[in-house]
C-alpha positions in Angstrom: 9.4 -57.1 -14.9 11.8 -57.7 -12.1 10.1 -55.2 -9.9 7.1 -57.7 -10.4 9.4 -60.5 -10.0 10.3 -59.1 -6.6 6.9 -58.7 -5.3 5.7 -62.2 -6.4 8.5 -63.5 -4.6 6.2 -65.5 -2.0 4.3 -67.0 -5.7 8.0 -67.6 -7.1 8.6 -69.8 -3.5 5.4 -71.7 -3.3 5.9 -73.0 -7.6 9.4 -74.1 -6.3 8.5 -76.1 -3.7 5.5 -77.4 -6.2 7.5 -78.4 -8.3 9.9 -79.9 -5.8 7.1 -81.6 -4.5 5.2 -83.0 -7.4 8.8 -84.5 -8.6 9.6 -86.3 -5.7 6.1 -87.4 -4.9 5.0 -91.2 -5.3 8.3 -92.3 -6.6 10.1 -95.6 -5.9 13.6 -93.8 -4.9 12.5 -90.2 -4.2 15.5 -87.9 -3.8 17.9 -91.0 -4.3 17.7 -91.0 -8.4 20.3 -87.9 -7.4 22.9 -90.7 -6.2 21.4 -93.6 -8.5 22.1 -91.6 -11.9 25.6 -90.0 -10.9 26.6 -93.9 -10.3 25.5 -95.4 -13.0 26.6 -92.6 -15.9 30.5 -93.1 -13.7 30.1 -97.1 -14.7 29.2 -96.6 -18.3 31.4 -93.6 -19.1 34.4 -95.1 -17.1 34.1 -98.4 -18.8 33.4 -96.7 -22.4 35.6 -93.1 -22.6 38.2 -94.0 -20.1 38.8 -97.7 -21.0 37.8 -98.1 -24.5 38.6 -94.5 -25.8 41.5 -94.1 -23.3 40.7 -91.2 -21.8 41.6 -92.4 -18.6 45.6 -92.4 -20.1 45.4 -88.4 -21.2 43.1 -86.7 -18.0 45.3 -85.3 -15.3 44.1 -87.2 -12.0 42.3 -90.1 -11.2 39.5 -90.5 -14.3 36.3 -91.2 -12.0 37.1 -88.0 -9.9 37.8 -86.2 -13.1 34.3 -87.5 -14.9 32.0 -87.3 -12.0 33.5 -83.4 -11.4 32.4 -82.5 -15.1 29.0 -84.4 -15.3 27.4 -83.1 -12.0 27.0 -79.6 -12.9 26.1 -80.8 -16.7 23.4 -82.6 -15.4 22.3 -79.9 -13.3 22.9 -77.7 -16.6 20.8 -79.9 -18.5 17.8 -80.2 -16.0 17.5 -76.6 -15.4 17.8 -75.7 -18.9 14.9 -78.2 -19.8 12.8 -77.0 -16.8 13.3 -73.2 -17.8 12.9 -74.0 -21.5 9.9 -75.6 -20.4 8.3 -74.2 -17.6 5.2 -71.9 -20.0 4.3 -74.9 -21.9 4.0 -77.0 -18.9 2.2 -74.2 -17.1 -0.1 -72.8 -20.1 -3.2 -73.3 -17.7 -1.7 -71.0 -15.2 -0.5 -68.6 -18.2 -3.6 -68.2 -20.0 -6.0 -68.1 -16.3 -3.9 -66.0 -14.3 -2.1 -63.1 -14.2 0.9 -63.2 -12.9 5.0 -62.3 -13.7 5.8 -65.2 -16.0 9.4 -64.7 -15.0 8.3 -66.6 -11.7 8.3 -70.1 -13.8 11.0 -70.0 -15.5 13.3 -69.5 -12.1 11.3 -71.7 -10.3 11.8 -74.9 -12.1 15.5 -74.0 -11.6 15.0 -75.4 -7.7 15.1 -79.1 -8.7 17.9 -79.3 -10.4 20.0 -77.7 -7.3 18.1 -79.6 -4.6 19.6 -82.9 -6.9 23.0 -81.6 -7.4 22.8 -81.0 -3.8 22.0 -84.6 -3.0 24.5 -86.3 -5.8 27.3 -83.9 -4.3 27.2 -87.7 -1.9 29.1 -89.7 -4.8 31.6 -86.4 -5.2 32.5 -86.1 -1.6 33.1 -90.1 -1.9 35.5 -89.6 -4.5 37.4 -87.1 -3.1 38.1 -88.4 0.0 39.0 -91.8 -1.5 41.0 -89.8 -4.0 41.6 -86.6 -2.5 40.8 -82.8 -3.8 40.5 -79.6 -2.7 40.2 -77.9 0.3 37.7 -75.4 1.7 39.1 -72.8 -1.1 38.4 -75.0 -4.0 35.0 -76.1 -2.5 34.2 -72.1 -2.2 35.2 -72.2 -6.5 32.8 -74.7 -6.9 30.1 -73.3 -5.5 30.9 -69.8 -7.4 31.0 -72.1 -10.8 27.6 -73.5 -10.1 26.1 -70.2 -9.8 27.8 -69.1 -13.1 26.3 -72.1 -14.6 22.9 -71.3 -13.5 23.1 -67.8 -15.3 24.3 -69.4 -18.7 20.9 -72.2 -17.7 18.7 -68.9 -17.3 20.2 -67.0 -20.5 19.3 -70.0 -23.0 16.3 -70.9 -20.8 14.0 -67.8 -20.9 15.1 -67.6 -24.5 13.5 -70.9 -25.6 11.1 -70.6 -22.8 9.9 -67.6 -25.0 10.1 -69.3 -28.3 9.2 -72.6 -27.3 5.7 -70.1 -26.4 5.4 -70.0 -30.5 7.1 -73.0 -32.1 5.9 -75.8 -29.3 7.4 -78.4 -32.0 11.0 -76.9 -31.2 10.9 -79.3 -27.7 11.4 -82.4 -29.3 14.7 -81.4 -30.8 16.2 -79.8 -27.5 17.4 -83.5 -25.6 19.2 -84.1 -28.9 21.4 -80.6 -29.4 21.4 -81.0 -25.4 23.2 -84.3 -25.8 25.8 -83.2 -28.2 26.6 -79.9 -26.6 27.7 -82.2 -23.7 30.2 -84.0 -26.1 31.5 -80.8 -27.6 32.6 -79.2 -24.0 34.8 -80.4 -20.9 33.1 -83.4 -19.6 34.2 -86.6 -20.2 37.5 -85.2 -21.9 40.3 -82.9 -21.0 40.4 -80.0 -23.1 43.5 -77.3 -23.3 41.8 -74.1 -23.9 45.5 -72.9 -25.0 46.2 -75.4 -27.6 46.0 -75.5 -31.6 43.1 -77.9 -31.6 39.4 -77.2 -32.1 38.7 -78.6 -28.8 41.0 -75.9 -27.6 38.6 -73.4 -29.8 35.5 -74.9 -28.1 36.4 -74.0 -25.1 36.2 -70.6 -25.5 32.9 -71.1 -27.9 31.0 -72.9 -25.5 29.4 -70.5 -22.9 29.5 -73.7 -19.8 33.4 -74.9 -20.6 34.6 -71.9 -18.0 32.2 -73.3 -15.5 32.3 -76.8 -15.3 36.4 -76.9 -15.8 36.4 -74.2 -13.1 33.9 -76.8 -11.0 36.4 -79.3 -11.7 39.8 -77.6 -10.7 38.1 -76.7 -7.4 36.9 -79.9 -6.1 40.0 -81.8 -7.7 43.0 -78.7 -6.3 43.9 -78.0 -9.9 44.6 -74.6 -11.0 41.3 -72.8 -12.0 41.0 -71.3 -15.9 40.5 -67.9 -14.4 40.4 -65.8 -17.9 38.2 -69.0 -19.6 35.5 -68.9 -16.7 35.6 -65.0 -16.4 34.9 -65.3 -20.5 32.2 -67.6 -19.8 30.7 -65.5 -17.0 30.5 -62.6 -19.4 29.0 -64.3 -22.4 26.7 -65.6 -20.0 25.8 -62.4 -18.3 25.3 -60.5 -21.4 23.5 -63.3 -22.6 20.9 -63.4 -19.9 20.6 -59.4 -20.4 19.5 -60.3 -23.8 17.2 -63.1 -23.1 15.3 -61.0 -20.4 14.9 -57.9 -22.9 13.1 -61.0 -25.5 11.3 -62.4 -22.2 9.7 -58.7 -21.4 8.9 -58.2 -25.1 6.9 -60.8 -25.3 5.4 -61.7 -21.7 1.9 -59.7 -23.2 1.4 -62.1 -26.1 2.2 -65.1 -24.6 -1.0 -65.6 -22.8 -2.9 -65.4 -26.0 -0.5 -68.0 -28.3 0.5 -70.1 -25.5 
């Protein structure tokens, strides 16, 4: 299957830049949703967790640097997890007329979500140079985390991808679980993956915890949770292992129940 995905990688470029496309065409703000959505979730959360629930009081740093850090690479989490989940179900004309690697949807409807994180990195860079952050190390971390986060996206992904193939029905339920996973990891709160608490235990539960508090640590300067984001890397990895084994099993059959 990868040697296919290798040699369709001209196919795997062009859905890409379809899908980029087709997203982005006839809209009212085009690529700037990436910066309106960012601002508006910092208002809202702001006012809500770090007035009214006081997170603002316990985080380490100034809050707004601290929740716009942690919901960037969620919401490019979320996006490529829904696009991967997705991607046959949207594409079943293409699945059940041509033959082709079906790995080459899943990954491509993982280039929108970067091309937006790349554009909302605008209201980051903002806050840290009103705030401050890290330096050219810390930016490097980042980066790593976001690719580690894209392997946990592609681990669940192809495994509803190729579920989602049988039980269609299982779609409506995925923006719900998808909007409480974000309140059980490191987002809008601090979490201590070495305290006695059960946020401390969800840290090391949750597969995307490592990566979006190592995100955070490099583009604020705080120390990075190397041994939480190197556990997260290997769930993540062995995860994706898994889900590609389940992908390959059923790639024949889901042309004919898709």
């Amino acid at each position: 299957m990868l040697a296919e995905l290798a040699a369709a990688r001209h196919l795997l470029a062009l859905l890409a830049w379809r899908d980029v496309t087709v997203r982005y065409k006839q809209s009212f703000l085009g690529v700037g949703w990436a910066v309106v959505r960012p601002l508006v979730t910092l208002v809202i959360f702001t006012f809500i967790c770090g007035g009214l629930m006081g997170e603002a009081a316990r985080t380490p740093g100034p809050y707004p640097l601290f929740l716009v850090a942690g919901m960037l690479p969620w919401m490019c989490f979320h996006a490529a997890l829904m696009g991967v989940g997705t991607s046959l179900v949207l594409n079943r004309v293409l699945v059940t007329k041509v033959y082709f690697t079906r790995l080459a949807l899943p990954l491509a409807a993982s280039a929108t979500p970067l091309i937006d994180l790349a554009v909302s990195m605008v209201v980051l860079l903002g806050l840290m140079a009103w705030y401050g952050g890290g330096g050219v190390g810390g930016v490097l971390v980042a980066a790593a985390a976001i690719g580690t986060l894209m392997i946990t996206a592609w681990a669940v992904g192809l495994t509803l991808a190729a579920v989602l193939a049988w039980y269609r029905d299982l779609k409506q339920g995925l923006p719900f679980v998808l909007q409480a996973w974000m309140f059980l990891g490191p987002v809008v709160y601090d979490i201590d993956p070495w305290g006695d608490s059960a946020s401390s235990w969800l840290a090391w539960l949750n597969p995307v915890a490592g990566s979006i508090m190592a995100f955070r640590a490099g583009v604020t300067g705080a120390e990075v949770p190397w041994l939480v984001w190197g556990w997260s890397v290997l769930v993540s990895v062995i995860g994706l292992w898994l889900a590609l084994l389940l992908f390959s099993w059923l790639e024949e059959e889901m042309g004919d129940v898709i």
